[in-house]
N, C-alpha and C positions, 0 to 999 in steps of 0.2 A: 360422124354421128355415133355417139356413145348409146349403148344396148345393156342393160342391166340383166343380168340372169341370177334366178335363185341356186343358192347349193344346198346340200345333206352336209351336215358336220355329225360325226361316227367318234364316240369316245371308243377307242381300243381297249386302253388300260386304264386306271386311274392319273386323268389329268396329262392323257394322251391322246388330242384329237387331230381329226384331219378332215378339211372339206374335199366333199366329192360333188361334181356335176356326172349325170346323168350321161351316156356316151349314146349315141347315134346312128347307129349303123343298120341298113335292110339285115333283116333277121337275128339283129341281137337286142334282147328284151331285156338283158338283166346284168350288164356290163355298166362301170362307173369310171370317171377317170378319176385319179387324186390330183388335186390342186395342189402341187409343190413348187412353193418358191426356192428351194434350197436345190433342185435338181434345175441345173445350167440348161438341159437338154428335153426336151420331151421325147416318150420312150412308150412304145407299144410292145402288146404281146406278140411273140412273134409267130404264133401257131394260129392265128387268124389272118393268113395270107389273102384272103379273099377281099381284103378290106386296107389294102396298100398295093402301092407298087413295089415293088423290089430293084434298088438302087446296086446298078454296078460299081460297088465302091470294096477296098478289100478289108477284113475285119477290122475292127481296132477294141482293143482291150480296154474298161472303164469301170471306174470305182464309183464307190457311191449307195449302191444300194446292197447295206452290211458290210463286213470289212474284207470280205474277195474281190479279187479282182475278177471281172468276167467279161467273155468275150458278147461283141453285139456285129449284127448288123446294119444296114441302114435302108428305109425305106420312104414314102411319100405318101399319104392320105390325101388324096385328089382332090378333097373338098370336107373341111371338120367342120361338122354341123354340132349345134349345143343350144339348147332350147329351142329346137326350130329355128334357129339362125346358120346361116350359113358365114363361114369365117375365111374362106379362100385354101388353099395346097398348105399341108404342114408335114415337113421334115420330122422324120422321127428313128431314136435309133431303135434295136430289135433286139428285144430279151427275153429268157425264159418268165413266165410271172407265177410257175407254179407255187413257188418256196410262199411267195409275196401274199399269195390267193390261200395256201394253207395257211399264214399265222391270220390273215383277215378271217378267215373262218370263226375262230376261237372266240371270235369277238362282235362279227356281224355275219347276213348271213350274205351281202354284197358281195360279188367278184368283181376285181380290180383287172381294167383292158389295158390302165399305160397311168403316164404320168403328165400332164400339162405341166410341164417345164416352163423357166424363164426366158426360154427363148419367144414362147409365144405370148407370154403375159408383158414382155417388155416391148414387143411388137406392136402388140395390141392395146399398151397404154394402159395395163388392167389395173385397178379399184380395188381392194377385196373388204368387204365390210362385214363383220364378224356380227353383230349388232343386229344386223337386218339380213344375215346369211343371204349376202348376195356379191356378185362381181360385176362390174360395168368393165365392158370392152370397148 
């Protein structure tokens, strides 16, 4: 059964945009995730422990967001909910998102919780339709 959800698309810069859905969680009001199909992995902040599990797994170092390498964690979201829909346990790795959340500042006033990676979009069969800023799951 495919489920269509609206996104927020945020121009940064000039002719630098990125859709965001809406993030989920008891007592977070003002958290977004980015919809990135160029990130292999989906990736939370890692200073809201309150809202994963924490995976005994041992670090591993990962590229990708800017040109450091950085070390992450790895963790489990028990249940990622997006628009009122519930989407079943999503694997995520764990990184700072302070840097991430300062240059979004500059440009929105949104804070960034992680990244909807293609691990869950290619799971999920995702749609993304720019046209009608929306994604079918």
């Amino acid at each position: 059964m495919s489920r269509e959800i609206k996104f927020t698309v945020i121009e940064l810069e000039s002719n630098t945009f990125h859709p965001l859905l809406k993030a989920e969680f008891n007592g977070l009001d003002d958290y977004w995730w980015v919809i990135d199909t160029g990130a292999s992995k989906s990736v939370m902040e890692i200073s809201l422990a309150e809202h994963y599990l924490p995976e005994e797994v041992e670090t591993v170092m990962a590229t990708g967001l800017g040109k450091e390498v950085i070390s992450t964690a790895s963790g489990l979201i028990e249940n990622i909910r997006l628009n009122g829909l519930s989407f079943g346990p999503l694997k995520v790795a764990l990184i700072d998102f302070q840097h991430i959340n300062t240059e979004y500042s500059k440009f929105s006033s949104k804070k960034i919780i992680g990244l909807i990676g293609c691990d869950f979009l290619h799971e999920k069969k995702a749609v993304i339709n720019f046209r009608k800023s929306t994604i079918t799951l």
